[in-house]
N, C-alpha and C positions, 0 to 999 in steps of 0.2 A: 145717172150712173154714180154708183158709192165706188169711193175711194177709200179702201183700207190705208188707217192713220198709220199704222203700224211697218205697213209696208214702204209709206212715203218714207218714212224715219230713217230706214234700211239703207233705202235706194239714194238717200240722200248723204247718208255716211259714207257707202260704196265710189260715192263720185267723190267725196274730198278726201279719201283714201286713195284713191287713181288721180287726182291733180298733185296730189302730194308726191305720188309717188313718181309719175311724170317729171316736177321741179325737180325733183333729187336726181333723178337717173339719168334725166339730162341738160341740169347744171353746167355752170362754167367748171373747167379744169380746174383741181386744184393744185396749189404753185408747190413745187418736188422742193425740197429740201432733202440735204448730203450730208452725213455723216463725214468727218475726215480722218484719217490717220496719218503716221511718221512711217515712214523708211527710217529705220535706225540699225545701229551697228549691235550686236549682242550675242548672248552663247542661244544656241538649240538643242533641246535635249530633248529623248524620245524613251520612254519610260516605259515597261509592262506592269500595271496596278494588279496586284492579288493582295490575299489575305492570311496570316500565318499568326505560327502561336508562340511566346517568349520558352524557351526549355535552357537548364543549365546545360553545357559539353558534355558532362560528366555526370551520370544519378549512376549510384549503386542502393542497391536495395539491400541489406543487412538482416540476410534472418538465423534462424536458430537448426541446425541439424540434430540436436535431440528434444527430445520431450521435459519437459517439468513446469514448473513455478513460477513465474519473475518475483524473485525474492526482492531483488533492490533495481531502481533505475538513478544512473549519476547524469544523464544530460536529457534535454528537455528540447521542444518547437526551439530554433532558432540558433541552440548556440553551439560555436564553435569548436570542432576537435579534430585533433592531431590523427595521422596513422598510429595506430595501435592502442589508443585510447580507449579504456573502460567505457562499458555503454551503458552493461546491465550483468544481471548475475541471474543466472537459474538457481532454484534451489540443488544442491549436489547432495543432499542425505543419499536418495536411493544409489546416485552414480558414484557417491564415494565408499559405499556398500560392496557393489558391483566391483570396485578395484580392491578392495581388502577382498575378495572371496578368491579373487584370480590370482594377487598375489601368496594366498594359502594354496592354491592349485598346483602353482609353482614350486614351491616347495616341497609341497610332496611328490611333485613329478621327478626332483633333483634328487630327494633322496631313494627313490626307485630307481632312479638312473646310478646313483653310489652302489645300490644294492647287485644290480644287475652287472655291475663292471666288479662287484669284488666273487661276485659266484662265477663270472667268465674268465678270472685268475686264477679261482683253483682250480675249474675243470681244464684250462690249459696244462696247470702242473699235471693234474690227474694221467691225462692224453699224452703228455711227453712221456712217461714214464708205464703206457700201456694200461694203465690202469682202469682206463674210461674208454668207452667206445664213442666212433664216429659220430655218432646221432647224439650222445650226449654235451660232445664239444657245438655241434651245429646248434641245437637248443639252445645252450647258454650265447652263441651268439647272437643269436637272431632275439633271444629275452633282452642284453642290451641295447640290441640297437633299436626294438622297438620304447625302451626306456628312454631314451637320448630324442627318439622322434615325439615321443609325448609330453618330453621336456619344452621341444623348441612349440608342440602345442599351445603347450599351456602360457608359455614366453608371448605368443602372436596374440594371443584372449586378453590379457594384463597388457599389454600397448594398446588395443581396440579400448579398453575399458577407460585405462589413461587418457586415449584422445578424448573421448565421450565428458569426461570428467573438467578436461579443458576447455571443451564446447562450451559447456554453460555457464564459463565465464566470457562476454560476448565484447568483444575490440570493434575500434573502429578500422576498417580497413583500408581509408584514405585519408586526407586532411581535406577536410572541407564544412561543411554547415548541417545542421539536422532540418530538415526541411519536412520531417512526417515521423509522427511519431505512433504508431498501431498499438502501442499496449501498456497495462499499466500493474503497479505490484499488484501483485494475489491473481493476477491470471493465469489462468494453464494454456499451455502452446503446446499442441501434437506435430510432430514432423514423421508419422508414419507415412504420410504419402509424398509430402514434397515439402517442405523448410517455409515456414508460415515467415511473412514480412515483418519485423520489428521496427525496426528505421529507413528513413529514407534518406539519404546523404550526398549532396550536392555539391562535387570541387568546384573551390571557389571563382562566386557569383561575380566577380569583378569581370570574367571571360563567361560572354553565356552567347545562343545562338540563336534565330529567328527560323522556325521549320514550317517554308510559305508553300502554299499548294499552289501551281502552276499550270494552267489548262493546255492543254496537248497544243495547242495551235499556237502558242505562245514560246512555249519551251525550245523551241528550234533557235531564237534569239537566244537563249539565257547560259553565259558561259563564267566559267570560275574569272573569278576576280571582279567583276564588273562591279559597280560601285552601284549602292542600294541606299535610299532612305525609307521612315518610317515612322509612324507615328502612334501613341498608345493613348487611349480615352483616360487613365489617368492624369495625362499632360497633354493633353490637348494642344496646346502653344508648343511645345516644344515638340524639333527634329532629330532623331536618332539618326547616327550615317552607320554603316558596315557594307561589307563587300560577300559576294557570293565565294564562299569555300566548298562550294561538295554541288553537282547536280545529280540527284541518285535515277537510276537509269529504269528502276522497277515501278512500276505503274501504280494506281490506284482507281477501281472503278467499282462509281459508284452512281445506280441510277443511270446505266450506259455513259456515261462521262468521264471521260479518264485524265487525270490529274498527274502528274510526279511532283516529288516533294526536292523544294530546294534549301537547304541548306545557307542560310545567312551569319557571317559570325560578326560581333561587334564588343565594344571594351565596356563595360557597366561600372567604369571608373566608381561613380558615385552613389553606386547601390541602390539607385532609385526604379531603378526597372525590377518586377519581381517574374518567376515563373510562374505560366501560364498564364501571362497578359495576352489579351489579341492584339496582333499590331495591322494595320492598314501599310502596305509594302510596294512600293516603286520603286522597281529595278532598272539601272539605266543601262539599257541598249546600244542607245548610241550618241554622239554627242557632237558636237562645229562649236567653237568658242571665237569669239568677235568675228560673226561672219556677218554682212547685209541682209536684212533682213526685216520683212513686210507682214504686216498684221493679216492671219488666215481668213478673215473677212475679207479680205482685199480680193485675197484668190478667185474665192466664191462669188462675189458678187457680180451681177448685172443687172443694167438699168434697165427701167422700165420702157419698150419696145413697143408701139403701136403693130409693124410689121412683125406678123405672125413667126414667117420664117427665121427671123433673128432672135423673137421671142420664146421659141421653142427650142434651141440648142444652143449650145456655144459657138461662137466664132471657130471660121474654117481653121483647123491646124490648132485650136484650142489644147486636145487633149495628145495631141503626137507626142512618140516616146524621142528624146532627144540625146540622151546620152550613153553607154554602154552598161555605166554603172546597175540600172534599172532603175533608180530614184530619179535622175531629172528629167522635166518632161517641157511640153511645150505649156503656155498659157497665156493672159493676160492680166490687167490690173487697167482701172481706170485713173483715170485725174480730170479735174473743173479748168478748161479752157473759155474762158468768156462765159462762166459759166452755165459751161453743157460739159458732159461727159465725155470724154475722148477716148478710146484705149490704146493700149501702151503694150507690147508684147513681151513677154518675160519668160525666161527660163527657169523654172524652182525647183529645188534640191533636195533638204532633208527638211521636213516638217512636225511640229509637234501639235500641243493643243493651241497655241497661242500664235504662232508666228511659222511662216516659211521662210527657206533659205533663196536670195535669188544671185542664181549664177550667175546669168549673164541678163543685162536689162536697159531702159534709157532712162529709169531712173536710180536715185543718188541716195545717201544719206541727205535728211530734213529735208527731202521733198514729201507733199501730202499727196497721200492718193484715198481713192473713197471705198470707202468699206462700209457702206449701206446709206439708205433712201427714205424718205416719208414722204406720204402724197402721190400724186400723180394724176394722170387721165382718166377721165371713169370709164369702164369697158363698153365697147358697144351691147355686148352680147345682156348685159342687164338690164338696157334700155329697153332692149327687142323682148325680154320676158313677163308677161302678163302675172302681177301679181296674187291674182288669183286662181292662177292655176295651177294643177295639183304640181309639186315635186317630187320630182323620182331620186329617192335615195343612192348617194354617191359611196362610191369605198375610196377609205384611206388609204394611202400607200405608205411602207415604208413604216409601219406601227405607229407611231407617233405622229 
């Protein structure tokens, strides 16, 4: 009888694959080590993290309501100007045209209105004295007063023409920073349909605001005044603080998602924050200052349970709601007696990322309790599975 070599080879790695795999699955236990932490005294703070964009209080936009030129520009990107400060100048040839034409308008409308008041003087005498008839006196009335109405005509044309003429001399209309500047000499700007942008002008950058978008499920915490920090990839290392001033109550939806936008204001003392930075934004909620208080692993954790039924849930009364407020609830926390694990029943309160609050507990400040494990028993159920048989694919739970 042949014996395929090839097959031996197989059949002989197959078995020190299964004794291997036998010593490993069921090996000695290996010995559990504890992670430990402090019960310590400290503040708790509960934060809603979004994202928002730096904008100055105050932009006005500066444009032009007539048509022309920019004959001159006097300020430039960045600098500084007062209310009523010179910006720019249109050219005024054709607008100062336009006001010589009205003011000749004028003038001949005044002296048709002289003319018309000295012909309704003598046809008066005319008429006292019978000399003239009724339709001659009504004529001459009605010739000045339509004089006097073409006066006050021509009067309203020559002020339109004036403002016009004003216009294209262009002010600043706040005091604040030029922060955009759209046009340069020798360009034409039409305001036939709507008053094209010139400048952008920003009251001063030392008061500016954080305008953070807020998702719906969030915003029901978020109330004026609450104190916010913030950070911008500029400075990285450094903390922005400001307070919420405005939560605006109109929506944003975008991609079925609906947002409001809140309102953060902060002091830009040192003019190092610029508009339109993004900032990264935590808004504080809520807050316990030197309360007790046990590391969030502490909460979470449980040891490792041979017995299924303790392995599968939390202890009885684990998760009971305990207090009215609706934050504190029932739970536990362990600690190393001789050690083994022991638990400890505790009350916990406001919680953030980092630590819970415990109301009521048997343990102290600088006591350690355990907040995680390495090692342990190795399961039976790996022992018991043959490994060469097929595996049937499991699903994650929970994304992650």
């Amino acid at each position: 009888m042949k014996i395929n070599k090839k097959a031996t080879i197989f059949l002989a790695g197959a078995g020190v694959l299964a004794a291997g795999w036998y010593l490993v699955g069921n090996g000695a236990d290996e010995e559990i080590t504890y992670r430990l932490g402090k019960v310590t005294k400290g503040d708790i703070v509960v934060g809603i993290s979004a994202t928002g964009t730096l904008n100055p209080v105050t932009t006005v936009q500066v444009g032009s309501q007539v048509s022309g030129t920019i004959a001159r520009l006097y300020v430039d990107f960045n600098d500084n100007v007062k209310e009523g400060q010179l910006l720019a100048q249109l050219d005024p040839t054709f607008l100062q045209a336009t006001v010589n034409e009205q003011r000749a308008n004028v003038s001949r409308a005044d002296a048709e209105v002289q003319e018309a008041e000295r012909n309704l003087s003598r046809t008066s005498n005319l008429f006292s004295k019978a000399l003239v008839s009724q339709a001659d006196m009504d004529a001459a009335t009605t010739s000045a007063d339509a004089a006097r109405a073409s006066l006050l005509q021509a009067r309203a044309v020559l002020e339109r023409a004036e403002v016009n003429l004003r216009y294209a001399t262009i002010r600043s209309p706040i005091s604040g920073v030029v922060i955009s500047r759209n046009v340069d000499v020798g360009q034409t700007v039409a305001a036939s349909l709507q008053a094209p942008t010139l400048f952008t002008i920003a009251r001063d950058l030392r008061k500016m605001q954080v305008d953070v978008t807020v998702d719906e499920a969030d915003i029901g915490a978020v109330k004026n005044g609450q104190s916010v920090v913030f950070r911008v990839d500029a400075y990285p290392e450094e903390v922005f603080a400001g307070n919420v001033s405005q939560v605006r109550i109109g929506p944003t939806l975008n991609q079925n998602v609906v947002t409001y936008t809140v309102i953060v204001a902060f002091e830009n003392a040192g003019l190092k924050l610029l508009p339109g930075m993004t900032a990264t934004v935590t808004i504080e909620v809520d807050r316990k200052n030197q309360v007790t208080r046990v590391p969030i692993q502490a909460v979470r954790f449980t040891p490792a349970i041979e017995n299924n039924e303790e392995q599968t849930g939390p202890a009885k009364g684990d998760r009971k709601e305990a207090d009215s407020d609706g934050r504190s609830r029932q739970s536990r926390v362990w600690i190393l007696r001789n050690r083994e694990p022991v638990p400890v029943p505790v009350t916990i309160g406001l919680q953030d990322l980092q630590f819970a609050e415990l109301v009521e507990s048997d343990v102290s400040e600088g006591d350690e309790v355990i907040v995680g494990s390495e090692g342990g028993p190795a399961r039976a159920s790996q022992s018991a599975q043959n490994p060469f048989q097929p595996q049937m694919p499991t699903r994650r739970r929970g994304g992650m």
